[in-house]
Structures are given as structure tokens and as C-alpha cells.
KOLVEX-937915 format. One record per residue (C-alpha): x, y, z. Coordinates in steps of 0.02 Angstrom, whole numbers, padded with zeros to 5 digits, always signed. Layout:
N
XYZ ...
END
This chain:
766
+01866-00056-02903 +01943+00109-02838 +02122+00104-02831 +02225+00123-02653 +02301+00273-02686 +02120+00378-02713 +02084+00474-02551 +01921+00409-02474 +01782+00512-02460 +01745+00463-02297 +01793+00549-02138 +01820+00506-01973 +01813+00565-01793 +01999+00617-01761 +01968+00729-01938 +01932+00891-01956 +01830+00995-02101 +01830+01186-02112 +01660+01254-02114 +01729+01392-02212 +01817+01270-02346 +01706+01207-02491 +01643+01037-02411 +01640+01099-02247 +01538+01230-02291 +01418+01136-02396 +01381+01009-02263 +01352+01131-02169 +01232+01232-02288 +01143+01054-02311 +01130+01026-02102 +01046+01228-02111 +00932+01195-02253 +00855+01035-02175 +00839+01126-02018 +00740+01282-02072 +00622+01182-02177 +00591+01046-02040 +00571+01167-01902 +00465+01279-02014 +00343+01143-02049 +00349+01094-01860 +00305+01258-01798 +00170+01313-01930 +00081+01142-01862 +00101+01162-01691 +00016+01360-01711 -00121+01252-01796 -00171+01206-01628 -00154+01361-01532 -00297+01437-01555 -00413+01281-01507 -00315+01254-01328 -00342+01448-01315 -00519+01452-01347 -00555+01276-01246 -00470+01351-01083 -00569+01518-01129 -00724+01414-01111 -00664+01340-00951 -00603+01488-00886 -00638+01513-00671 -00680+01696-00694 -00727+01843-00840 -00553+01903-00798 -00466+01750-00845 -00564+01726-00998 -00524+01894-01071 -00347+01840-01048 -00346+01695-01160 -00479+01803-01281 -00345+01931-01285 -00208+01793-01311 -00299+01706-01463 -00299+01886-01534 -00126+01897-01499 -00079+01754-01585 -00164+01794-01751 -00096+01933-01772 +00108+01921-01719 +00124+01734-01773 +00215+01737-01935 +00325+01860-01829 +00362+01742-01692 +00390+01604-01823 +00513+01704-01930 +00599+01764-01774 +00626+01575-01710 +00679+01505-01899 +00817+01648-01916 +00883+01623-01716 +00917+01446-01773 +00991+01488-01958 +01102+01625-01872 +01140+01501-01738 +01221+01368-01842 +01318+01532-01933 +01387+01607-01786 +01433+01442-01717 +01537+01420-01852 +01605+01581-01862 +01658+01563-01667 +01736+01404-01684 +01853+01433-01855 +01990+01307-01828 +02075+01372-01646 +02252+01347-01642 +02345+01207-01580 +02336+01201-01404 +02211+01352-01388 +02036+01304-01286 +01886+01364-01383 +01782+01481-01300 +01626+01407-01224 +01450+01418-01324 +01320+01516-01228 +01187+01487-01328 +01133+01329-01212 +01140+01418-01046 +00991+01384-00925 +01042+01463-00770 +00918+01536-00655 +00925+01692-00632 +00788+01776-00613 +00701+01938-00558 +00497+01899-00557 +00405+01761-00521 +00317+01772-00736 +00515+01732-00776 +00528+01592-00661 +00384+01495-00705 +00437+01547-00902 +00627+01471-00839 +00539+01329-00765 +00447+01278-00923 +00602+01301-01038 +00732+01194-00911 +00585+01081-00890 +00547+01056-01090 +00737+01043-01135 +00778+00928-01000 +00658+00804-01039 +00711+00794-01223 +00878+00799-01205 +00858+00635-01091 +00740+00572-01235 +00867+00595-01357 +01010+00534-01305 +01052+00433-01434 +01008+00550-01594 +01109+00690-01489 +01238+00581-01489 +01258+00540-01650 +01206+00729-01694 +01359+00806-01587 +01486+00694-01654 +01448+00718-01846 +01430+00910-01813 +01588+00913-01716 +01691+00840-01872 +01602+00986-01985 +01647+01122-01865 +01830+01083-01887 +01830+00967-01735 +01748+01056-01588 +01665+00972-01438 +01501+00966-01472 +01386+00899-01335 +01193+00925-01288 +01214+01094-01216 +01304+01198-01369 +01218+01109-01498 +01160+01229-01612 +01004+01113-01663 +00977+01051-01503 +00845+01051-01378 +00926+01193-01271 +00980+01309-01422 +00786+01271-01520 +00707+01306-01344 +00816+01467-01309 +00761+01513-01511 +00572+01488-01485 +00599+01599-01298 +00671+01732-01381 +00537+01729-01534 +00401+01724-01390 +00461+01919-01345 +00348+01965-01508 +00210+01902-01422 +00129+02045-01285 +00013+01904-01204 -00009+01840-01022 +00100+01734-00962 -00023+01602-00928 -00041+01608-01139 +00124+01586-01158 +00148+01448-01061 -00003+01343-01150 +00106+01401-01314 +00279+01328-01243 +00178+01165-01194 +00111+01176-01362 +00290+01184-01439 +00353+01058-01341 +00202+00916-01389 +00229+00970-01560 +00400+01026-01592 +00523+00938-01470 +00431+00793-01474 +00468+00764-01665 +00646+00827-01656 +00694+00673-01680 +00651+00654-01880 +00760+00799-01872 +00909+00725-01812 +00889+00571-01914 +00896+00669-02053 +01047+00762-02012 +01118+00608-01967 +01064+00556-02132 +01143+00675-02230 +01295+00666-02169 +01317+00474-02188 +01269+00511-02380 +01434+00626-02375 +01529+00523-02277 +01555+00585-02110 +01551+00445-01977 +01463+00303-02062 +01503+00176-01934 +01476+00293-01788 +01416+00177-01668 +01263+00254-01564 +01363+00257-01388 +01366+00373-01253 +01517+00442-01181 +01533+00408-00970 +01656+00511-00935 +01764+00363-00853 +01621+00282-00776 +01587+00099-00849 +01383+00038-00869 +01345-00041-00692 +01449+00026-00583 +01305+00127-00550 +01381+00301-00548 +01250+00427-00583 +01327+00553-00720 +01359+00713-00701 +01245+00855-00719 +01329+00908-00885 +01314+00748-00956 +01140+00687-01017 +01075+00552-00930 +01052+00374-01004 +00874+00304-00992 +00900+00138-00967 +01019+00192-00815 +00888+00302-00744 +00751+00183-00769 +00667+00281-00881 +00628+00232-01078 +00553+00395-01202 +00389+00295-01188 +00375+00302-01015 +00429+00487-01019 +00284+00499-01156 +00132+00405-01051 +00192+00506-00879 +00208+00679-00961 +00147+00782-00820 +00236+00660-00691 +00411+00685-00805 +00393+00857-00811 +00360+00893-00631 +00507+00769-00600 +00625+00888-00724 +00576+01051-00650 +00635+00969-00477 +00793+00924-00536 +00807+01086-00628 +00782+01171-00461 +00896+01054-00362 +01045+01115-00500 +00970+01291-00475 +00999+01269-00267 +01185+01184-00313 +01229+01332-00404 +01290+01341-00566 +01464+01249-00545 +01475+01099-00445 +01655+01116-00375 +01626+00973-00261 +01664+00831-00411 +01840+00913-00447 +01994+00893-00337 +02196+00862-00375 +02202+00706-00386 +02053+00697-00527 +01898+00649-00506 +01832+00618-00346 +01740+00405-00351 +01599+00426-00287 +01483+00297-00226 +01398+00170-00318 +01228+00128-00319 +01257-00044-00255 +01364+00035-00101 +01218+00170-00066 +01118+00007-00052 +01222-00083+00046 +01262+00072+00167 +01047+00103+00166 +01030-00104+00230 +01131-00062+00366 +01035+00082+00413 +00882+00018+00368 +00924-00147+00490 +00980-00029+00640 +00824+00068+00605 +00709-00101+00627 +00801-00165+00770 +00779+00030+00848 +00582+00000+00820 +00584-00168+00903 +00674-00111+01061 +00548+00049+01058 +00409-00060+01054 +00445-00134+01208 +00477+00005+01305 +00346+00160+01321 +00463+00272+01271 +00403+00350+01087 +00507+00502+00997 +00446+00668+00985 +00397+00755+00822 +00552+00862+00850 +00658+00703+00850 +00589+00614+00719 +00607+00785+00584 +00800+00779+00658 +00814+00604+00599 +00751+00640+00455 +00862+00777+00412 +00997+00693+00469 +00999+00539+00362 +01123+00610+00224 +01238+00618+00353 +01215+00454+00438 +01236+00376+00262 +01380+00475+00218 +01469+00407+00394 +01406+00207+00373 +01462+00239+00168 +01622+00293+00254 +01631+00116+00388 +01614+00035+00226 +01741+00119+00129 +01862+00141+00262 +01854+00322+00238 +01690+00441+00219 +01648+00509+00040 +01633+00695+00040 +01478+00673-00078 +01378+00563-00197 +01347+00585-00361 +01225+00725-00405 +01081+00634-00460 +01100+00529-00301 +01113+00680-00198 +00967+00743-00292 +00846+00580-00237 +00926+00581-00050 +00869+00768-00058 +00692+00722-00130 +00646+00588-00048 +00713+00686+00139 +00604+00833+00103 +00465+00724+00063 +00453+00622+00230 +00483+00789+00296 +00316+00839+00220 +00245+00702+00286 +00307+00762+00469 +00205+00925+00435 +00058+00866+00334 -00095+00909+00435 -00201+00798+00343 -00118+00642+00452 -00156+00632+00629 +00016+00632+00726 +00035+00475+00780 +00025+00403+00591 +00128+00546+00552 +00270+00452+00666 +00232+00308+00598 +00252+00335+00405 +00393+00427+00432 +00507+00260+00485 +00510+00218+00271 +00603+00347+00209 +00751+00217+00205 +00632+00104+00114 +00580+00224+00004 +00749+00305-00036 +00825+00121-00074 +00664+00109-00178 +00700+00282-00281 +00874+00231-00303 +00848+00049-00389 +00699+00122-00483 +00729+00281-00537 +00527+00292-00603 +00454+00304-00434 +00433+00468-00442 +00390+00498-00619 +00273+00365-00629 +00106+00403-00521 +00050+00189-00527 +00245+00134-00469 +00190+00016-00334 +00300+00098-00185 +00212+00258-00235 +00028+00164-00231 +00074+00083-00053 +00119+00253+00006 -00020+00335-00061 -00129+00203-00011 -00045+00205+00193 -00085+00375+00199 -00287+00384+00128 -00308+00245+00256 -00226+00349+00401 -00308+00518+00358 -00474+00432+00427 -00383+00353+00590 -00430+00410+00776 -00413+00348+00927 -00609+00324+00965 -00648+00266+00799 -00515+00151+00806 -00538+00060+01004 -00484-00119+00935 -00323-00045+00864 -00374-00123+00689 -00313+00004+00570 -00150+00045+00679 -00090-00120+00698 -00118-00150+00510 -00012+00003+00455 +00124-00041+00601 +00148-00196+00513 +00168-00149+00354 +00293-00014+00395 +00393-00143+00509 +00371-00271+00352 +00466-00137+00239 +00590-00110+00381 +00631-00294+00386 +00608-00365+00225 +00647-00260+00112 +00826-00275+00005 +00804-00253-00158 +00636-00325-00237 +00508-00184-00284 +00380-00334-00297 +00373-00322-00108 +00264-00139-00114 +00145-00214-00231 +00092-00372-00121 +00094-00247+00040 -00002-00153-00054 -00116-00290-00105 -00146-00338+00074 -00184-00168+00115 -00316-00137-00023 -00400-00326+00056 -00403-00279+00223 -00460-00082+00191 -00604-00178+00076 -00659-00283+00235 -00673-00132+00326 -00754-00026+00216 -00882-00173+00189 -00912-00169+00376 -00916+00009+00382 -01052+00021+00252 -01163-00087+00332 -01147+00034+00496 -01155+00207+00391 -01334+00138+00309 -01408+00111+00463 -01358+00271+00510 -01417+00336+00376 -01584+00262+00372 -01612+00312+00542 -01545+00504+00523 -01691+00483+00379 -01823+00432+00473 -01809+00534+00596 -01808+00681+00489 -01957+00611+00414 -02039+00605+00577 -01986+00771+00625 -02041+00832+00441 -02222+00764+00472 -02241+00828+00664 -02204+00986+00573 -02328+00972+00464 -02448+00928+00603 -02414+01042+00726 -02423+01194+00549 -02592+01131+00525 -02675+01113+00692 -02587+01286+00742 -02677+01363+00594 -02829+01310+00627 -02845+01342+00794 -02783+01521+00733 -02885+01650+00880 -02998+01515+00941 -03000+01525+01137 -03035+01307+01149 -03062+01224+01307 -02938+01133+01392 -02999+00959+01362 -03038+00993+01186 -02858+01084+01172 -02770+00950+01238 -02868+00806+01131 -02797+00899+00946 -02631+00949+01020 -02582+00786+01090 -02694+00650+01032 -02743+00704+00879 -02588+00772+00824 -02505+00590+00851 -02631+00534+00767 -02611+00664+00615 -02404+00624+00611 -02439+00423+00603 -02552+00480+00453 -02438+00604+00348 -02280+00447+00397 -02397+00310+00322 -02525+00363+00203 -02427+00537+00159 -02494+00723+00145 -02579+00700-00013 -02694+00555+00040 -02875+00531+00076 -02854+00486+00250 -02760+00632+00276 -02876+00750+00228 -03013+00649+00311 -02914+00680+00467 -02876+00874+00446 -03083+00884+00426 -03125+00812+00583 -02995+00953+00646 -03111+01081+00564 -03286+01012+00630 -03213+00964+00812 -03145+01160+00839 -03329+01215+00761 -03412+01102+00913 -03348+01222+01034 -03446+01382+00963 -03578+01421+01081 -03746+01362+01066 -03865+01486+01047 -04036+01445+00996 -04109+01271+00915 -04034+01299+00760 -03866+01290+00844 -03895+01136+00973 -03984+01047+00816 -03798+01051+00704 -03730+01031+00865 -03812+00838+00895 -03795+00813+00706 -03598+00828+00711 -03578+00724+00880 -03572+00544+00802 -03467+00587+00659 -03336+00651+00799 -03367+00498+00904 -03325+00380+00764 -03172+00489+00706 -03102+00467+00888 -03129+00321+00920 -03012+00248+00752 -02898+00412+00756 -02856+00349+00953 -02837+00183+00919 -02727+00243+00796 -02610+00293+00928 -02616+00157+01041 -02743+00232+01147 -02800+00086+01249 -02989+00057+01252 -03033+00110+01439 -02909+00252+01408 -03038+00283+01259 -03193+00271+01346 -03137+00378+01485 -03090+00533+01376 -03262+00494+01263 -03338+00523+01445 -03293+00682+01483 -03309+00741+01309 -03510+00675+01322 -03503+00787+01514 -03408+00932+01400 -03574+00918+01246 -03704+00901+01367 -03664+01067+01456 -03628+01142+01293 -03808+01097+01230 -03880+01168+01392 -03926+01015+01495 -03889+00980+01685 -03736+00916+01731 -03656+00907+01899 -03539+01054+01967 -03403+00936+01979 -03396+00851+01810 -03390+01028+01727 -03238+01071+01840 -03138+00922+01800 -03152+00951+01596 -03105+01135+01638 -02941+01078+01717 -02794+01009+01604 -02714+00916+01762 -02878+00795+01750 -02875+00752+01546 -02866+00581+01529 -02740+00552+01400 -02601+00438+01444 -02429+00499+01491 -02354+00405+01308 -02439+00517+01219 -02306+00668+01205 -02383+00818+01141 -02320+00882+00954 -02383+01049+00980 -02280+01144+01112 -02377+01235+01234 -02254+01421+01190 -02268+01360+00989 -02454+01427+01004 -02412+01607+01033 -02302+01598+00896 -02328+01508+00723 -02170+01547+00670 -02080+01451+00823 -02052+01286+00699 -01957+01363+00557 -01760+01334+00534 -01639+01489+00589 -01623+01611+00432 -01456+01611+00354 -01348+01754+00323 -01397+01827+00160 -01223+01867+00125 -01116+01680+00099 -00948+01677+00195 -00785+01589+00114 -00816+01450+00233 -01010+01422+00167 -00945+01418-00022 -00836+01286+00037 -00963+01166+00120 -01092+01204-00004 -00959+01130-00131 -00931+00964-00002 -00959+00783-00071 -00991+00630+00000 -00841+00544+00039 -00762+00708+00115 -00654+00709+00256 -00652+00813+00408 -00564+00870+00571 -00697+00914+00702 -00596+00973+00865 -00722+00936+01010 -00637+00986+01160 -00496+01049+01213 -00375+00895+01174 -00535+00798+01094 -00507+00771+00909 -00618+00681+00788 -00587+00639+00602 -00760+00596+00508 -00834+00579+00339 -00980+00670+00246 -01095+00510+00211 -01251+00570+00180 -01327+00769+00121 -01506+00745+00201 -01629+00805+00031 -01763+00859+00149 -01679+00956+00269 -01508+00993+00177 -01395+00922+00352 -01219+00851+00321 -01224+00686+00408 -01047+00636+00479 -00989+00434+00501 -00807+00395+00572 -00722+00268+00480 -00818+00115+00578 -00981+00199+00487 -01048+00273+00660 -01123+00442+00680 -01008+00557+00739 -01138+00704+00732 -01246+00798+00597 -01260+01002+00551 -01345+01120+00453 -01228+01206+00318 -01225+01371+00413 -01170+01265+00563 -01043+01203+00479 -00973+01348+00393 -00988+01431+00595 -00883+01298+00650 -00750+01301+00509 -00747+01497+00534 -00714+01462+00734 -00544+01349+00680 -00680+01205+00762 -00664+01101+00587 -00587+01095+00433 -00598+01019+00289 -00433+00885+00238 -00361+00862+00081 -00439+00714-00055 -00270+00735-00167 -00147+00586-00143 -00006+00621-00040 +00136+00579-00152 +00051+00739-00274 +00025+00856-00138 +00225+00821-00092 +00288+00843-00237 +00195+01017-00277 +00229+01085-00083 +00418+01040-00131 +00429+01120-00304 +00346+01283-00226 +00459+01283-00087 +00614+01246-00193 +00550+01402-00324 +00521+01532-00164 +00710+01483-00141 +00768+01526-00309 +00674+01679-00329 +00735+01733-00153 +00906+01695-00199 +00887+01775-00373 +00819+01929-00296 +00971+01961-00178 +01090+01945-00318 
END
């Protein structure tokens, strides 16, 4: 048993070691030892896998040009790597040195001077270094909010080594920040694209960060062995601000996970989500500047509201919003577009005034990460105010929940990190549903009325129970699946008759091709004339519809076309009238079933049969009265009934050609690329008039005749075209395609590319 006079090995938080004295400077030899071996092993893997993700994307690669990049990259690579990963191993060795050498024991009273080896601040010059910022803010972000705890536990052990510094996630010299700074400035060896880079910083952060925290466990672990802060409980410092009062920290504090809603794992399954999610908040502290004066005044810190009095402030709002709605409803007075974008802008400052008739006097601000979700979820409904995907009037409508939805992103922080959160689904869902929606196609008000309720449902229901998107959401899907059902049923009758009449048109093609070819120079008679253009060509298109082109009957038909054009040759001697009466019962016979065929009626039969006997008999030289030649000689007198429509047109016989399709440019426009790459299930906006505007879907690419069939969302034909007809119309601003990605996406992306124009703007005028 030691005696109580020996001094205790152990040390604790209010004492200091010199990292120039013997211990201190051992510990902190040990901390820089497991470092560089760690982080070596860690990066040598994670170049492992460069190459592959190079050469993959090479393969995929849009163009030659962008697959020479990544060529050129993988080269790259090979041949500067150990460079790059000596460079990052001695930033971090040197790190840890100079940190101690800044920070040697400042006198009593004397602030140390702040660390900038964790400094993110945007300012850039190019657009290569923004998206390069991006990616590094992004990376370290995310970790640092993943690590919380091991930070924690990291910064106070390493503060008691470094002779009792403040050590916090930012000046860390092992932390995410200072590694991600490191591996940035051992990425200047590299002189590849920037695209390549960025693969090899998403590379080093799935391989690298991700396993930083074995690092700090081991750190940890060392240090317990030697004594320094065994008990440390794994805690993390609020600043003042006790768990659930639902103060958001501040942006130089790392966030707590289970305050945000957010766990590592569900950072880990929503990794492009998260990191979309960090780049906004990342440009959200880039638009705040880099010091948020706003938190600071004399009397200390400013209290901000909590959570639970945004929510209560948002009710209010939220129940003078439905109440608005149910006045407006009885009245036919409806708010502009204008109007509606000024509410929507305005809402931080309504909230801000009802936080204040709370309060009993108005908050000059929230807390940032509030601020940052008010911001977010404003510019999204304001997106939603300008999306031309949704007609305006659902535009309008949709736009009432961004209350809803900004209670919803406050309570549950994951909504939008987490693409299957059921407010973002019901959203998401609301607007597919609506992209469809018109007027005509919607006459029993159907789809409106079901997405008016549902938005007045969230308006009036909803306090605090997320459960509520999922069963809207639910009742949605039903009734969308009843209507598609219905719709289906419509679009394949549509369908089967946009078929059949192409296969009719197809085979009167086909008729009127062969009947014009073998009449070719042949000067026919009238009556003989108007028997194969009209009769028998019916009869020919029945055949090819039925039986088909390749069948017997077919080509039994297509002979009698031969041998009843060769009865009209004139007879000349015995020879000729002989072949003549030899080929008169066989053409008799064909008639008589070919008519029949075509619902000739019998007398209608016999009369034509008639004349055609008057027509032979002069033709074989044999008396027949002057009349009864004149009345086969004049088309006015054939008798073949009015329902049988010739298939040959009278001006297609000059002209062969006359049937074929309009050639196509030889060269293909922008707009034919982009309906040649159209699939079923696309939407479009077809503008018909002048204030006539249809929304309809590609159902159906005909395979015989290549036209884009068109349904509205009840599955009825709103109109067919040829690909170049399209393309003509899309070129004419006539129609245009609308977006297939989900709304919620398309927001977020339009709002990180505004928010970067904005930095880079600002960066470039500074």
C-alpha cells in the first residue's frame, strides 16, 4: 500500500505539464508516435483504392476529354504519392511541435495567441478553390459532429500536456480540421484536375476520417496508462446552456448528435444527404461572416430562444395561418405570386415579433443553427414559388407548409439529411402528384381537393407529432394508387387504339405501294381503275390486317392484281381473245370473295360484275350498245358504294413517293438528342394556345412508326408526334420537357449553387 505522503502519478484537469519538461514531453512524443504510424497506415490504405475509383469513373467517363482527365490523374497518382503521403505525415508531426512550441506555459494572466491551423474561412478567388473549400468544410464538419465525444476527451487530455491550454475541435492538432488542412496542403504535390482531387478527398475522408476514431481512443488510451484524466467523464461543455432547454450551440462549439437528431450511423447510411447538409451550413457561416457579433452584448450573452418557444411562437402562426386559409376560402379573393414570395420572406420576421408577444420583448436573433433552418427551409418554399415544374396554382398551394415544415426541421433535425424522413416523402410525394395537375385533366377537382386537404390537415393538426406526415402520406400514396389504376385502364385503350390505327394506316400503305407499282405507266380504264383503287385495295388492307403480308392469301390477292391489269391489253388477234376468255372466270371468282370481303352487298356485286361483262365483251370485239360502253368509260357511273373510301389517292398516282414520312434533318438539334433520350413515364408542358396549357405524359413510343404518344394524368390522349415534331415544338418554346428528380433534391442543389455564386461573388470583391 503506497504511503500518503508519495505524490500520485495521476493528474488532473486544473494541472498543468510542460511539454518541454521530461513527462510532458514524453507524453507528448508518445501522442506523435501513435499519430504518424496510425495515419501512415490510414493513408497508404486509402491510396490502395485510388486508382480503382480512377479507372471506374475513367470507364464511365461522358466524353474522351473527361476520360483523359482521370487517365492523366491515375498517372498522377503513381507517380507523386509517396510525396503527398510524406508531405501530410510531417504537416501533422510538425503540427503537434509547433503547437507546443506556441503555447510554452504563457504567463499568468496573458491570453494565448489563437491556433490557426483550424481555420476554414472562405475566401476564395476561383470557383476549383471553392468546390476544393467546400469538400474540406464539408469533410471536417461532418466528423467533428461524429466525434464529439472522442474530441472531447482528446482536447481535454491534450490540454493538460500542453501546460493547460484550451484545446477544443478547431486547434486540435490531431483533429479533423488540422488532419484535413494537412492532407490539403499535401494535395499541392499533386498537378491533377480538380475533379481527381476531389474523388481523392472523398477517398480520404471514407478511409481516413472515418477511422479517426481508433486514433483517438488510442490517444486517449495512452494517456490514461500515464495518468492524465482517468476519470474524465465523456461530457460536452454547453457553454451555459443546460440539455433541453433546447438552445442550439454556437457555431464554435461542435454540435451534439443526440441534440441535433442525428447519431454517426445515421450520418454513415445518409452520406451524400449529410454532406450536402454540411456544405449548407458551411455556406450559411460563410454568408454570416466569419464573427458572429450578434451573440455578444454587455450584459453577456444574449438568451436566445428555445426550441420549445420557436414552437410555441410557429403554433401561433401556424393557427393564424389556417384560420387566414379558411376565411380565403370563402371569399374569391386568392393572393398573388408576388404576395405569397413576400410572405414567405417575411416569416423570420413575423416569428421574431410573435417570439417577442411571447416574451414580452422581441429577441434580436435565434440561435445560429435555428437561424440556419429558418433560412433553409424559407429559401426552399421560395424554390418552390419559382419551380417551373409545378403549375401555379399548386405552386400557391404548397407554399402554405413552410410553417409545417419549419416546426418539422426544428423537432427533427434529420429532415433534411435523411432523403426517407416522412415530412420529406409527403412533400416529395405532394409535389410528383401536382407536376401532372391541369385544369382539363382535372374537371372533377379530384387531385386539387386531395392536395388542399392535406395541406389544410398540416395547417390544423399539426403540433408536434412527425407521425402525422407519414399517415398523410399514406393516404396520399392510396388515393394516387386509385388513380393511377383508373388511369391505366384509360392510357391502354388509348394505346391499343393509337396501335391499331397505325396498323391500319401501316397496311393501306402497303396497299396503296403495291397497287401503285403495278399499275406503274399503264393507262387503265376508269371502271377497271376504280375497282383496284377502291375495292380492291379495301379488300388488299382487310388482308395484310388479318392474314398479314407474308400469307398465302395475300399473295393470292396481289396475283389477281397482276392478271386483272393484263385483261386490259388490247386484243389483237385469236391468240389474244383466246387468254383473254381463259382468264375471265378466274377474275370473276376472285371478285366475287375479294368484294364480299369488303362488305360489298350482293346486288352491289352483281351490278359492277355487269358492267365489267359490257367492259370484256367490247374488249373481245363483240357488239355492244353505244350506251353501255359510255357508262363504263365514265367514273361518275361505277357502281361501287359510297362506304367504300378509296386507299389510293387520286394525286398519289402521279407520284409514288406521295406516302413516305417527311425526311429529317440530317444534322440532330439539342432538342432531338433530348427526345430521342425520352422514357415512358416522362412529363411534359405542351402550351396550346395563347393562355392554353397542358401537362401530359409519354405513355407509349409507337415501334412501327417511332410517334411519342401523350396521356394526361386521367390516361386520355392529349395528342401524338413524330420525334422531329417534337424536337420543332421544344425548339419553338411550344413544350418542354419537366424535371423526374424529387423536389426536396432539386431544392437543395438550386440552394447550395445559389448560396456558392454568393460566396464566390463576395470573395471576389474582397
Amino acid at each position: 500500500m503506497k504511503d500518503a505522503s508519495e505524490p500520485s502519478n495521476i493528474v488532473s484537469l486544473s494541472q498543468r505539464l510542460d511539454p518541454s519538461g521530461e513527462r510532458g514531453g514524453a507524453l507528448l512524443h508518445n501522442v506523435r508516435d501513435i499519430a504518424g504510424k496510425r495515419l501512415q497506415l490510414l493513408v497508404n490504405g486509402m491510396f490502395e483504392h485510388v486508382d480503382d475509383a480512377l479507372f471506374d469513373l475513367a470507364e464511365k467517363a461522358e466524353n474522351n476529354a473527361a476520360q483523359m482527365h482521370y487517365f492523366d490523374g491515375m498517372r498522377e497518382v503513381r507517380k507523386r504519392r509517396p510525396n503527398v503521403e510524406r508531405t501530410f505525415i510531417n504537416q501533422v508531426t510538425r503540427g503537434l511541435a509547433d503547437f507546443a512550441a506556441n503555447y510554452r506555459s504563457p504567463a499568468a494572466g496573458q491570453p494565448a495567441a489563437p491556433l490557426p491551423i483550424g481555420s476554414v474561412e472562405l475566401s476564395l478567388v476561383a470557383d476549383n478553390e471553392l468546390e476544393e473549400s467546400l469538400a474540406i468544410t464539408s469533410m471536417i464538419g461532418k466528423n467533428e459532429t461524429r466525434l464529439t465525444r472522442e474530441l472531447f476527451a482528446v482536447n481535454q487530455r491534450l490540454s493538460v500536456i500542453f501546460g493547460g491550454i484550451k484545446i477544443d475541435d478547431g486547434n486540435n492538432p490531431i483533429g479533423p480540421s488540422a488532419l484535413a488542412q494537412a492532407f490539403r496542403q499535401a494535395m499541392r504535390e499533386l498537378a491533377a484536375d480538380m475533379r481527381v482531387k476531389l474523388i481523392i478527398y472523398k477517398l480520404f475522408d471514407r478511409y481516413v476520417m472515418a477511422s479517426l476514431d481508433e486514433l483517438y481512443q488510442e490517444v486517449s488510451s495512452e494517456l490514461i496508462r500515464a495518468g492524465v484524466l482517468p476519470q474524465l467523464r465523456h461530457e460536452v461543455q454547453r457553454g451555459g446552456a443546460q440539455r433541453g432547454t433546447g438552445t442550439a450551440p454556437s457555431a464554435g462549439n461542435a454540435a451534439d448528435p443526440a441534440q441535433m437528431g442525428e447519431t454517426a450511423e445515421s450520418f454513415l447510411a445518409e452520406d451524400s444527404s449529410a454532406e450536402l447538409l454540411q456544405t449548407l451550413r458551411t455556406l450559411f457561416s460563410a454568408r454570416r461572416g466569419p464573427v458572429d457579433n450578434r451573440a455578444i452584448s454587455l450584459g453577456g450573452p444574449l438568451q436566445v430562444p428555445t426550441a420549445n418557444e420557436l414552437l410555441g411562437a410557429l403554433s401561433v402562426l401556424q393557427s393564424q395561418a389556417a384560420s387566414g386559409i379558411a376565411m380565403a376560402s370563402t371569399s374569391t379573393a386568392a393572393l398573388s405570386s408576388v404576395e405569397l414570395a413576400h410572405e414567405v420572406q417575411q416569416l423570420k420576421d413575423q416569428l421574431l415579433v410573435q417570439l417577442g408577444s411571447l416574451r414580452g420583448e422581441k429577441p434580436g436573433h435565434v440561435a445560429t443553427m435555428d437561424e440556419d433552418t429558418i433560412d433553409l427551409v424559407g429559401m426552399l418554399f421560395e424554390f418552390i414559388l419559382e419551380d417551373r415544374n409545378l403549375p401555379t396554382e399548386m405552386q400557391a398551394m404548397l407554399a402554405r407548409l413552410q410553417i409545417p415544415y419549419l416546426k418539422a426541421a426544428i423537432i427533427d433535425r434529420k429532415l433534411f439529411a435523411h432523403r426517407q424522413h416522412p415530412a420529406r416523402r409527403l412533400l416529395d410525394g405532394l409535389a410528383d402528384a401536382a407536376k401532372g395537375w391541369s385544369a382539363d385533366s382535372d374537371r372533377d377537382h379530384r387531385l386539387h381537393d386531395k392536395i388542399k386537404s392535406i395541406v389544410d390537415r398540416l395547417l390544423q393538426d399539426f403540433d408536434d407529432d412527425i407521425g402525422i406526415f407519414d399517415r398523410l402520406n399514406a393516404e396520399l400514396q392510396e388515393f394516387l394508387d386509385t388513380s393511377r389504376r383508373r388511369a391505366e385502364l384509360a392510357e391502354q385503350r388509348v394505346a391499343e387504339s393509337t396501335r391499331g390505327r397505325e396498323k391500319l394506316e401501316q397496311a393501306r400503305r402497303r396497299a396503296a405501294r403495291e397497287i401503285l407499282t403495278r399499275i406503274g405507266d399503264h393507262n387503265l380504264p376508269p371502271l377497271i381503275h376504280g375497282v383496284l383503287t377502291r375495292a380492291w385495295a379495301n379488300h388488299l388492307v382487310l388482308t395484310v390486317l388479318r392474314q398479314g403480308e407474308d400469307s398465302n392469301e395475300f399473295r393470292e390477292s396481289l396475283r389477281f392484281v397482276n392478271e386483272f391489269i393484263a385483261s386490259t391489253r388490247p386484243v389483237r388477234d385469236m391468240e389474244d381473245r383466246k387468254a383473254l376468255r381463259q382468264m375471265l372466270p378466274g377474275i370473276e371468282r376472285a371478285l366475287r370473295r375479294g368484294l364480299a370481303n369488303v362488305a360489298f352487298q350482293e346486288h352491289d356485286i352483281e351490278r359492277l360484275l355487269a358492267q365489267l361483262h359490257t367492259y370484256y365483251r367490247h374488249q373481245l370485239g363483240e357488239a355492244v350498245p353505244e350506251a353501255d360502253v359510255r357508262a363504263i368509260e365514265e367514273p361518275a357511273t361505277l357502281p361501287i358504294p359510297e362506304s367504300i373510301q378509296p386507299v389510293v389517292e387520286p394525286d398519289a398516282l402521279d407520284d409514288p413517293r406521295a406516302d413516305a414520312e417527311p425526311e429529317e434533318p440530317f444534322e440532330e438539334s439539342a432538342e432531338l438528342l433530348q427526345v430521342r433520350e425520352l422514357k415512358p413515364g416522362s412529363w411534359l408542358e405542351f402550351t396550346t394556345g395563347e393562355d392554353s396549357v397542358e401537362r401530359a405524359k409519354l405513355s407509349w413510343i409507337s415501334p412501327m412508326s417511332g410517334r411519342y404518344l401523350f396521356v394526361n394524368r386521367r390516361g386520355l390522349k392529349v395528342g401524338d408526334y413524330s420525334p422531329y415534331e417534337l424536337a420543332t415544338a421544344m425548339a419553338a418554346g411550344m413544350a418542354r420537357i419537366l424535371d423526374s428528380t424529387a423536389l426536396f433534391d432539386r431544392a437543395l442543389d438550386a440552394i447550395v449553387g445559389r448560396l456558392s455564386q454568393t460566396a464566390a461573388a463576395s470573395a471576389t470583391r474582397e
